[in-house]
N, C-alpha and C positions, 0 to 999 in steps of 0.2 A: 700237757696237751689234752684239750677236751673236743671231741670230734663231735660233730651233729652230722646225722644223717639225712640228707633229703632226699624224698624218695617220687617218682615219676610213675602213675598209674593211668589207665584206662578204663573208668567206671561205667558200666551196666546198670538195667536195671533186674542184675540177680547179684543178689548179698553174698552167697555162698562163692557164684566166682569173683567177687570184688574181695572177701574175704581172704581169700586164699593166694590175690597178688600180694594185697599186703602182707602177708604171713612170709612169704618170698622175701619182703623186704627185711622182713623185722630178721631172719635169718641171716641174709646181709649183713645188717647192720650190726650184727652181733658178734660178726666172723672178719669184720672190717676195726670193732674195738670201740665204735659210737655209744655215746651218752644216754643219746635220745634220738627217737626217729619222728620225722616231720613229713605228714601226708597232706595229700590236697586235700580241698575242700570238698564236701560232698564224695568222700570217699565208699561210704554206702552203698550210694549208688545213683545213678544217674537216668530218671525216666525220659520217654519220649513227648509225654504232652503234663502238661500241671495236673491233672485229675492222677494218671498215674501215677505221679509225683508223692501226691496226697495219702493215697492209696497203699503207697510200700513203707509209709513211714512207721514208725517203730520206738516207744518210749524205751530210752537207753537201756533199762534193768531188763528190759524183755527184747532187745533185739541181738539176732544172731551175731549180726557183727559186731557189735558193741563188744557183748561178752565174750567173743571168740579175740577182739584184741584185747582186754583184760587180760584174759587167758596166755597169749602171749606174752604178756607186757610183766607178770608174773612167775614165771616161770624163767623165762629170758634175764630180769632185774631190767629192765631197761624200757625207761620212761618214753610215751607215744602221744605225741600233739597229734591230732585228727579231727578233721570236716567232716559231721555228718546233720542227719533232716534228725528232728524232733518234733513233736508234737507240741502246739500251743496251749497255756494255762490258762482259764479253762479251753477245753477242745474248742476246736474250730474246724470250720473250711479250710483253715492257711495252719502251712507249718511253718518251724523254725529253722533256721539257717544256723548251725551253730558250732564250733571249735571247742573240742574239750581234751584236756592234758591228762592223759590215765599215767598214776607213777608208777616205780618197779614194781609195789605192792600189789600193782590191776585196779587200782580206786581211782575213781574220777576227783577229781580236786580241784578243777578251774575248767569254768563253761563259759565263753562268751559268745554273746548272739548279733548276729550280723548286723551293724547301721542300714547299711546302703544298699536297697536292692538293686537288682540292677533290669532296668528298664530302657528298653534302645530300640531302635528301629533303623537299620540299615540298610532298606530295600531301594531301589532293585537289586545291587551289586552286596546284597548283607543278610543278614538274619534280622528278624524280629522276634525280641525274647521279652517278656513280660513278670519279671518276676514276683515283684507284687500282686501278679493274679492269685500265687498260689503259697508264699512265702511273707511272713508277718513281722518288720522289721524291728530291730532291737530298739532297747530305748539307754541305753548304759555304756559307759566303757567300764570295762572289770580293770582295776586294779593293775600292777605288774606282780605276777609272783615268781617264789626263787625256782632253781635251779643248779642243776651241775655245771652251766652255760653261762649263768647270771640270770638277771632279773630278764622275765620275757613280757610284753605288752601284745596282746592278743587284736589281731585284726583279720578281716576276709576280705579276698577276689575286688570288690566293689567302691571297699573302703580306700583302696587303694587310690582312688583317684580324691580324696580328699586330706589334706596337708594334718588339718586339726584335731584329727584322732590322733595322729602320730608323736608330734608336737606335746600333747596333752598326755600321753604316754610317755612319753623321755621326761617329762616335767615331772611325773610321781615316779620317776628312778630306774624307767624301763632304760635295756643296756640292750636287748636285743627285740627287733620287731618280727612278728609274722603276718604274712602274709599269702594263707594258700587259697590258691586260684584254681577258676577252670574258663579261664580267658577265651574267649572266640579269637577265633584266623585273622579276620580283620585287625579286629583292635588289640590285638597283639602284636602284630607286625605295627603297628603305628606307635604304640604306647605301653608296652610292657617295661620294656628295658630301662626307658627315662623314667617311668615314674617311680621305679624299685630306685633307682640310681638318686632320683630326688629325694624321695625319704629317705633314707639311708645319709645323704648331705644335710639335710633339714635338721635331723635328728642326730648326727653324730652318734649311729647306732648300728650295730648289725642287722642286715635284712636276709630273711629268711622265708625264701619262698618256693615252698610244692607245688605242684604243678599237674594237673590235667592231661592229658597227653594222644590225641589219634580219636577216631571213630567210637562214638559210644550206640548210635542207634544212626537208623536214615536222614534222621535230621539235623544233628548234632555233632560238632566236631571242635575239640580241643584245641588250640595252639601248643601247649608244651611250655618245652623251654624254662625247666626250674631252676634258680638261679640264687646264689649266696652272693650279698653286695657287702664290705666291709665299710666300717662307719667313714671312708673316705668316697666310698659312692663307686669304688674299683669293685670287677666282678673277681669274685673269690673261689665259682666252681660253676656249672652249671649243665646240663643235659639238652637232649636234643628236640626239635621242635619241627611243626608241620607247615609245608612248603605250599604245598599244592590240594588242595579240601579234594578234588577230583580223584586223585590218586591213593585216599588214605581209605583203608576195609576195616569194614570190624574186627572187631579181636588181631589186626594188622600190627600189634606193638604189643613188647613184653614187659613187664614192668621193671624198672631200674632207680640206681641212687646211686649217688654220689657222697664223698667226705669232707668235712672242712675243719679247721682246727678254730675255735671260737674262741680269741684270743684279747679277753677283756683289758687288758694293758694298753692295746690299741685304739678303745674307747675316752680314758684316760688322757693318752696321748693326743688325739685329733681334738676332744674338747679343752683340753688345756693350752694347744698351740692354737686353736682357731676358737677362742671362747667368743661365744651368739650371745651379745647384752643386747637386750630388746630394750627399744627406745618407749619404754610404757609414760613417756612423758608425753606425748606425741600418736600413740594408737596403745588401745585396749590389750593390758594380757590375758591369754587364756589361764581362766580359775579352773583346778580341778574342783567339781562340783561339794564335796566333801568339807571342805576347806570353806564356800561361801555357808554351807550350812552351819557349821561352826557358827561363825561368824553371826548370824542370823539368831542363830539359837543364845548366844553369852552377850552379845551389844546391843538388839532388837527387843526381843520376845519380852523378857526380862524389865524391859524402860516402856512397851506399851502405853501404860496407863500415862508415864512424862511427856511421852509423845502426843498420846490424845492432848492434851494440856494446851503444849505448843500450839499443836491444830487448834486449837479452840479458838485462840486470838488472832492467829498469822492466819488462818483459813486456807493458805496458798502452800500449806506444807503436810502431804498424810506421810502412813505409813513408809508406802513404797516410794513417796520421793526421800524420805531419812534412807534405804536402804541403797537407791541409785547415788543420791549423793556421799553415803560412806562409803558405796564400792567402787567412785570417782576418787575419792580421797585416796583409797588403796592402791586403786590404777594407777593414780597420774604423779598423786605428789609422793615425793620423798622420802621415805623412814630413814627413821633414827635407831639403829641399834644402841645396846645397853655401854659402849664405848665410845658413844655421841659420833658416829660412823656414818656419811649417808647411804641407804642401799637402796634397792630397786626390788620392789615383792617381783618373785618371791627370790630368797636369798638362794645366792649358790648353794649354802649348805643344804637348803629343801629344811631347814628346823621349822617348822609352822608353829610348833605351839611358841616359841619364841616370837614368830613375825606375828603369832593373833593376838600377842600380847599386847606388842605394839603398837599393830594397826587397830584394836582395841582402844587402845589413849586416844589417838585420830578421830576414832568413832565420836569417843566420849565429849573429846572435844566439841567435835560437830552439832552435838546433843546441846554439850553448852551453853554454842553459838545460837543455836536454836531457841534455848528458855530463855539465852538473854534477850534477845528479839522479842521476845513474847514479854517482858517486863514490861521493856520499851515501849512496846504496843498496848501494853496494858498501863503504864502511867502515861501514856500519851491520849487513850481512850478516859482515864479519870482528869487531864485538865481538861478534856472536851467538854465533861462534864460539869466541870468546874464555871468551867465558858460558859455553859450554855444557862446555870443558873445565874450565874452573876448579870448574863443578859436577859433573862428573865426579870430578875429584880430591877435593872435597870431600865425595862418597857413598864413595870408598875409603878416605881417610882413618875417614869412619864407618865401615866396615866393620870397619876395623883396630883402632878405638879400641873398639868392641863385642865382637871375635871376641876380645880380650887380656881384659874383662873377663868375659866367658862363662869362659873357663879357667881364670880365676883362681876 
């Protein structure tokens, strides 16, 4: 049994008492027998306007909460996923949105920073929140790394409402998603539960999501509601959530968690009885970016100068249409593994140096097809030439056979 704890706060904007719910949890968690403790996002802290925002942020090594869950996470043995603001490289007006995994040891070891801000306007009957005013959106999906859980793929609040982070995540081996939030009333009540329940079916994975929860300042109110979905999209645990924005006070809730048993066999099982072959004959798959660079770097870079070549004669072919057209070839048609097998990139097994082998040959091919066109076009440019002096000789010869009959 491997239990993850998800934990339910109500973030301020003071570090010490946001601190100090978590420190509540991680004791939970530790008296409960969990792995690993999973906080929402922006557990920090939570300002009332983006200038405050900006204001209490805190590079990791120097802020109080940071070091104060190390310190837990250290002492304890036990591993803490948390949301907090950093600072952008180089500084700026905007800071970062960002999720980072401190293990038993208290070291930070996996940071990802937010895609998707979240930008809405829900008025009269909503909020208007702006997060790009003051938040500088990521540009990466980080990797899945291990754990006591499994392989975890790192997402936030926002990302949630986009399929292809998730997707692109289980593609490089992710077995468990996160997802911590601090969802508004509204569009919680409309869209929390389906879209956790979506990714979780998409992905054939567990989702894992912390949660926000109750009155953080006068203008600002959480939904709640953190929820474990197993890779069949069924809810697995979850905690309590806010009904009524009217009725909810600050400092109105105490912090709390729940247990779940992360039962990777279950993953196994649902992708094995419901396996997702995606029709890449038919629409584009998603490439983890790593993988076209490969690609880029060992069949491109390398044949540059062959390529210029080609282009020289065909005119109607540069670089970038060789790279669209071999990442066409990879997309759509066919491979052949080394047992004359057809498959579909990328392979169930996820062996890439195997399929770039392959889809290398493809490349190469493509290359081929290419110079031979270019021969083509270049022995068909030298009969032109051919043509064009023979009619040459043949307008002097007329010339000749004319100018003797004029004379005569």
């Amino acid at each position: 049994m491997v239990l993850a704890a998800v934990g339910q706060i109500c973030s301020t904007a003071s570090m010490a008492h946001n601190l100090a719910q978590c420190q509540k949890l991680v004791s939970k968690a530790v008296a409960a027998g969990a792995k690993a403790l999973f906080l929402p996002e922006a557990s920090d802290y939570i300002a009332s306007s983006a200038t405050e925002s900006v204001s209490l942020c805190q590079d990791a090594s120097k802020s109080p909460f940071v070091r104060g869950l190390q310190q837990a996470a250290r002492e304890n043995s036990l591993p803490i996923n948390v949301g907090i603001h950093e600072p952008t490289e180089p500084p700026s007006k905007r800071i970062r949105n960002t999720l980072i995994w401190i293990d038993k040891e208290g070291d930070i070891v996996h940071r990802y920073q937010k895609l998707h801000v979240f930008d809405i306007d829900l008025r009269p009957d909503g909020p208007r929140l702006k997060e790009s005013d003051s938040t500088e959106p990521g540009h990466e999906i980080e990797p899945p790394y291990p754990s006591a859980l499994g392989k975890i793929g790192s997402l936030i609040c926002f990302d949630l409402r986009f399929p292809e982070p998730a997707l692109r995540l289980r593609r490089l081996g992710a077995e468990v998603l996160v997802y911590p939030s601090a969802f508004t009333v509204p569009t919680g009540k409309l869209h929390w539960e389906i879209l956790l329940r979506a990714r979780a079916i998409e992905s054939q994975s567990w989702v894992i999501a912390a949660a926000q929860c109750g009155r953080h300042n006068e203008k600002r109110v959480s939904y709640g509601d953190a929820i474990v979905m197993t890779p069949n999209g069924q809810v697995a645990g979850r905690l309590d959530h806010v009904d009524n924005i009217e009725n909810e006070k600050e400092n109105g809730r105490e912090p709390d968690l729940f247990t779940v048993d992360i039962d990777l066999e279950s993953v196994k099982t649902v992708r094995k009885g419901i396996p997702l072959l995606r029709r890449t004959d038919v629409y584009p798959e998603i490439f983890p970016e790593n993988i076209l660079n490969l690609l880029r770097e060992e069949f491109f870079e390398h044949r540059r100068a062959e390529i210029k070549k080609v282009h020289k004669y065909t005119k109607n072919l540069d670089l970038c249409d060789c790279e669209i057209v071999a990442n066409q070839i990879i997309r759509d048609d066919k491979l052949v593994d080394e047992k004359g097998r057809d498959m579909v990139w990328p392979t169930k097994s996820l062996d890439w140096e195997r399929d770039i082998v392959v889809a290398g040959a493809k490349v190469e091919t493509a290359i081929e097809l290419a110079e031979d066109l270019a021969r083509k076009a270049e022995r068909g440019r030298r009969k032109a030439e051919n043509a064009g002096r023979e009619a040459e000789e043949a307008v002097k010869e007329m010339r000749q056979i004319l100018q003797k009959d004029f004379t005569a």
